[in-house]
Phi, psi and omega in degrees: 000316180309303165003285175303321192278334173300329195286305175268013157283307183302315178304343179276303182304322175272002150288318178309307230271324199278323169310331179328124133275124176218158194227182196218145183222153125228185186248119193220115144299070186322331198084025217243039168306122206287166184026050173232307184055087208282333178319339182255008169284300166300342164289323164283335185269349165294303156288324186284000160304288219284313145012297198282303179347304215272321198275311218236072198301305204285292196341304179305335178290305197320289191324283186320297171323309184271016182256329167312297180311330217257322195291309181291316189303286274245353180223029179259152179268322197306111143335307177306301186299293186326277159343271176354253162002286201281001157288285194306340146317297179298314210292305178273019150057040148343294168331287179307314209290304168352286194276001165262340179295292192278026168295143187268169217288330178320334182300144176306151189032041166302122179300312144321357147326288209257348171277317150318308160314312222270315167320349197253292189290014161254342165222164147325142166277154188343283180336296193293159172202170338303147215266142185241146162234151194225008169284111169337281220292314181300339170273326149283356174289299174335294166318290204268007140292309191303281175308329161289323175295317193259343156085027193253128151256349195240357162263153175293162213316303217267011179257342135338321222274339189273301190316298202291327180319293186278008177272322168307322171305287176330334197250299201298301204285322189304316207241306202262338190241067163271077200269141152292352170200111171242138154308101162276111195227129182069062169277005205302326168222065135268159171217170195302300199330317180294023195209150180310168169312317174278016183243159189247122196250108199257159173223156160264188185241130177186151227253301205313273194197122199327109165267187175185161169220166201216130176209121191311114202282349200260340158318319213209130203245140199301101158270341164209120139309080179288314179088188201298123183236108174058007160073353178241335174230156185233142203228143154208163179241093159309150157229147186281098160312269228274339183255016196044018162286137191268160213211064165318115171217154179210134181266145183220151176221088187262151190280133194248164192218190177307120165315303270233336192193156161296126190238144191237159184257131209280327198264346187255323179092333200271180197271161135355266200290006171314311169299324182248019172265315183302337192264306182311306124029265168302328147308321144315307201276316172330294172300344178250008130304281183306321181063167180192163151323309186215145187234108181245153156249123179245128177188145164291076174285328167102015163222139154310155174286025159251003188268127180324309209328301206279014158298325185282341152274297154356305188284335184304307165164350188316136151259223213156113169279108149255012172303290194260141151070044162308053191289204194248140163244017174199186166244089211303101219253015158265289176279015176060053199233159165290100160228189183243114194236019188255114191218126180251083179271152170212157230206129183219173171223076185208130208277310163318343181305147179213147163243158161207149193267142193240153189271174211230072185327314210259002202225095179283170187275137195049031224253131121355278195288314205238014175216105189290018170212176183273339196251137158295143166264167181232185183184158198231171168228140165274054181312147171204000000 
């Protein structure tokens, strides 16, 4: 009789597991703001990153460690874990340290002071566009990527640069982001032609700047075209051939503010982070109007895990893989500091859903050679 009941607990545990379903999504902030070009932002923050790395080992652990821990308070379901965290938060007085790392750079003794300089004499600051680099060595790197890629010896360097994109956009969708689904933000110049044959690419119409989703067409069959939100998120709704579960996904491009903390306005009064809490906001509450099985948001909120923001996904019920593969997906271009403001959540209404994040090896943070933006893209696998 124990037998039988051993026998027929594995058979249950091995039906649980084969039945088990999952699909992979990821998140991609293309760079793609017309006559800006965030790729050459990231081509000058690839050396003066590596720069900061070399001068400044422990800030950089440090720095990295507390957008994890902060990530870890604001999204384990755990109690313990939860503690924990925020005791190791207090003990190593975590706060203070924040807040001398992302002091912007005017504040007196800002670490970030001389980085912010050295960022100015290697480009144009942030504003201007389209961004000029006046570093040589950075600039002959350019060059002579832009011409092995594109095989043109003879146009000049920046006129390369729309040719080498899309030969790059090919290979990043063909090889690295074989995903089922990817979210797409400053998409202004993809087109379907650039992605393998099976996935199907919806875009928005939108004055700023394009979001979009790409979705393996032969996985998933199109239940709605929500389309353009604020001009800040593009939305659809799927269903899963093989398991009928139904799928809310939305690419958010959020309007952005201090990542690291809420800033008030002296004559207004009002926060920062108001536009783009209202755009997050609105993607919530769309979806939990409409419902699905599993409602994922892939999106450039343009905050950090120190930031409230990403409290209103939380409290909704969004979950967060905060464990794995934490890279950095973008550079901050005030403090010159690496962080992650790229977040892929999901929200179910199946208990067993679980996300974990997956890591996206080939497509670097500031990489020349393997990345057409200034943002790492990221990406998760999904169970149900």
């Amino acid at each position: 009789m124990k037998f039988i009941k051993l026998l027929a607990t594995a058979c249950c545990l091995s039906f649980s597991l084969l039945s088990a379903t999952e699909l992979t999504i990821s998140s991609y902030n293309c760079g793609g703001l017309s006559d800006h070009y965030d790729y050459l932002r990231g081509v000058g923050m690839q050396k003066l990153m590596q720069e900061r790395h070399d001068a400044e080992p422990e800030n950089m652990s440090v720095n990295d460690k507390i957008q994890k821990l902060a990530l870890k308070i604001l999204f384990s379901p755990n109690p313990q874990e939860k503690l924990a965290a925020q005791q190791e938060w207090d003990q190593k007085d975590y706060q203070k340290i924040l807040e001398h790392l992302t002091a912007v750079p005017t504040d007196p003794n800002s670490p970030n002071a001389s980085w912010n300089q050295k960022s100015e004499k290697l480009m144009t600051t942030y504003k201007i566009r389209p961004i000029q680099i006046f570093d040589e060595e950075v600039n002959q790197m350019l060059e002579d990527h832009l011409r092995g890629l594109t095989k043109n010896v003879e146009d000049p360097t920046l006129q390369l640069l729309d040719e080498a994109r899309t030969i790059m956009g090919k290979r990043i969708f063909a090889h690295h982001l074989k995903y089922d689904i990817i979210c797409l933000q400053e998409a202004d110049y993809l087109d379907p032609s650039m992605f393998p044959d099976h996935y199907e690419v919806l875009l928005s119409e939108a004055s700023h700047s394009i979001n979009g989703i790409a979705y393996n067409k032969t996985r998933f069959e199109l239940v709605e075209n929500i389309g353009n939100i604020l001009g800040r998120g593009f939305a659809v709704h799927l269903r899963d051939k093989e398991s009928g579960k139904t799928i809310l996904v939305a690419s958010g491009h959020l309007s952005g503010c201090n990542p690291y903390r809420i800033e008030k306005d002296l004559v207004t009064g009002t926060d920062d982070s108001e536009k783009g809490d209202m755009e997050a906001q609105t993607i919530i509450d769309l979806f939990d109007q409409k419902g699905a099985d599993l409602m994922l948001i892939g999106m450039d909120s343009n905050v950090t895990s120190l930031h409230p923001r990403l409290n209103l996904l939380k409290n909704a019920g969004y979950q967060l893989d905060y464990e794995n593969h934490l890279e950095a997906t973008c550079t901050s271009p005030h403090q010159i500091l690496n962080t992650r403001i790229d977040w892929i959540t999901l929200k179910s209404t199946m208990s067993e859903a679980k996300i974990t994040n997956i890591p996206v090896s080939n497509v670097g943070l500031n990489s020349i050679q393997t990345n057409m933006s200034d943002h790492k893209p990221i990406a998760a696998k999904v169970t149900y």
